[in-house]
C-alpha positions in Angstrom: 96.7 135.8 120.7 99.5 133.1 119.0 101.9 131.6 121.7 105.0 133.4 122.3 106.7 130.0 123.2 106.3 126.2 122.4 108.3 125.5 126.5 109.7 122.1 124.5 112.2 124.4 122.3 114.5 125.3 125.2 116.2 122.1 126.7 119.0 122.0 129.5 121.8 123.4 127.3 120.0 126.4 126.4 118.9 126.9 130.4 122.7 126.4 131.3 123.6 129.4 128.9 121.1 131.7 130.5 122.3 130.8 134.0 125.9 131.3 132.9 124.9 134.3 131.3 123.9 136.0 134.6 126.8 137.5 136.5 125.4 137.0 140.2 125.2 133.2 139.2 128.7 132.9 138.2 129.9 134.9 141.5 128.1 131.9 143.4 128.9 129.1 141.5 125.5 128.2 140.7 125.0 125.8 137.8 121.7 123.9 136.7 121.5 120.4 136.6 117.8 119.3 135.5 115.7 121.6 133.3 112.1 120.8 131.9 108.4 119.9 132.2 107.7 122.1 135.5 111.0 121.1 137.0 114.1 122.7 137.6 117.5 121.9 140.0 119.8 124.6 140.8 123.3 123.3 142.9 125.9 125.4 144.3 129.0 124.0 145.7 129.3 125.5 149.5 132.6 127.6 150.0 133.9 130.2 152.2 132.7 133.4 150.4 129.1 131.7 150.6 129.3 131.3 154.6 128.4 134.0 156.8 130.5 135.5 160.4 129.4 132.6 162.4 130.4 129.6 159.7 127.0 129.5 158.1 125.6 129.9 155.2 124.3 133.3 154.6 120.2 133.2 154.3 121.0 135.4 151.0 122.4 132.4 149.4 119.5 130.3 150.3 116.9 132.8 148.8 118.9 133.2 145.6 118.4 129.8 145.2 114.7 129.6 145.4 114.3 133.0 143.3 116.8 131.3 140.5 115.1 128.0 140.6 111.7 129.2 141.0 111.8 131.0 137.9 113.7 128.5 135.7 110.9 125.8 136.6 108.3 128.2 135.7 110.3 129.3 132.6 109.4 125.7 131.4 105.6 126.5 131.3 105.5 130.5 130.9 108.8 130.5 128.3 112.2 132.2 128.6 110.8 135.9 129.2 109.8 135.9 132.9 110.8 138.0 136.4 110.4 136.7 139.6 106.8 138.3 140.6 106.9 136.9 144.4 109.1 134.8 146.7 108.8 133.1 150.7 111.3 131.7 152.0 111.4 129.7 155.2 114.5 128.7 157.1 114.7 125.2 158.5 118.3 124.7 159.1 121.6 125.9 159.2 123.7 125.0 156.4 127.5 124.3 156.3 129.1 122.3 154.3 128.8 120.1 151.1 126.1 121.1 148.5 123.1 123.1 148.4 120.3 121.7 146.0 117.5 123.8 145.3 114.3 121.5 144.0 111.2 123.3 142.6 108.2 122.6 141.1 105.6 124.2 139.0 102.2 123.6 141.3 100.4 125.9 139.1 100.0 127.9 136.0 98.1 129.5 133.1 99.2 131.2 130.2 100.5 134.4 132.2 101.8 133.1 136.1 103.3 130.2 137.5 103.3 129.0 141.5 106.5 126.6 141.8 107.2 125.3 145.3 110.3 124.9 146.2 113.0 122.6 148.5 116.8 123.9 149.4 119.1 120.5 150.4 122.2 120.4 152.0 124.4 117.3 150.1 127.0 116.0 152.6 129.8 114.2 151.3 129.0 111.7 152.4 125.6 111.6 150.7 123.6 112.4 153.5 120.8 114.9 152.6 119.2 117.6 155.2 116.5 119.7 154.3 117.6 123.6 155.3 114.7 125.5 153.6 111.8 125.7 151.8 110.0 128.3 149.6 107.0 129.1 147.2 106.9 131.8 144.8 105.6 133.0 141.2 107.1 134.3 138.3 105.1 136.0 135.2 105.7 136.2 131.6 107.3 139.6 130.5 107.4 141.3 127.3 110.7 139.4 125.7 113.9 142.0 125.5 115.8 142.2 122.2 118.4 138.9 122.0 117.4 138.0 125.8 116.8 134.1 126.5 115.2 135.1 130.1 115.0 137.8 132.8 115.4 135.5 135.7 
């Protein structure tokens, strides 16, 4: 069976235009910062509509994060056509303010799945990092749509 996709064709640009191509993404702000080699970061800038009724931010947000981010790191072993196949999220801390930074990793893969691990940040403004989550999940390669970049 030939490869479906060489991972070095699709850089950050490319990655940025899939994320901005996904709706939910835009509602949150989310925007992707460092793309390639088994590595992805996903930010969001923390606001209001992100927070739930006691000031935090919503768990929701948090697991979007590692689903997104998850996937685009394994998108950079498995290629642009892949779904989320399985996701674990554990809360650490509450986040507030400043930036969430989702970090993950591909820990594993073959031609077919990827394992990623991943680390959720909250960026103060003044710099000061505080890890509020963590999560591992897999993503497998799909059957590529007609003029889709990624099912992520």
């Amino acid at each position: 069976m030939p490869d479906l996709f060489d991972p070095t064709t699709i850089g950050l640009p490319e990655a940025q235009g899939v994320l901005a191509a996904q709706p939910f993404s835009r509602l949150l702000g989310a925007r992707l910062t460092s793309f390639g080699e088994g590595e992805a970061v996903l930010e969001i800038d923390i606001t209001d509509h992100h927070r739930q009724q006691f000031g935090l931010v919503h768990g929701g947000v948090l697991a979007y994060c590692a689903d997104n981010v998850l996937t685009f790191a394994a998108g950079t072993v498995l290629g642009p056509s892949i779904v989320t196949s399985g996701l674990s999220v554990t809360y650490l801390a509450a986040a507030r303010e400043g930036t969430l930074r989702a970090t993950a990793k591909v820990i594993a893969h073959d031609r077919r799945r990827a394992v990623a691990s991943v680390v959720i940040d909250e960026i103060g403004a003044d710099g000061s990092v505080r890890t509020c989550a963590t999560a591992q999940g897999s993503a497998v390669a799909s059957a590529p749509r007609s003029g889709a970049l990624a099912d992520t």
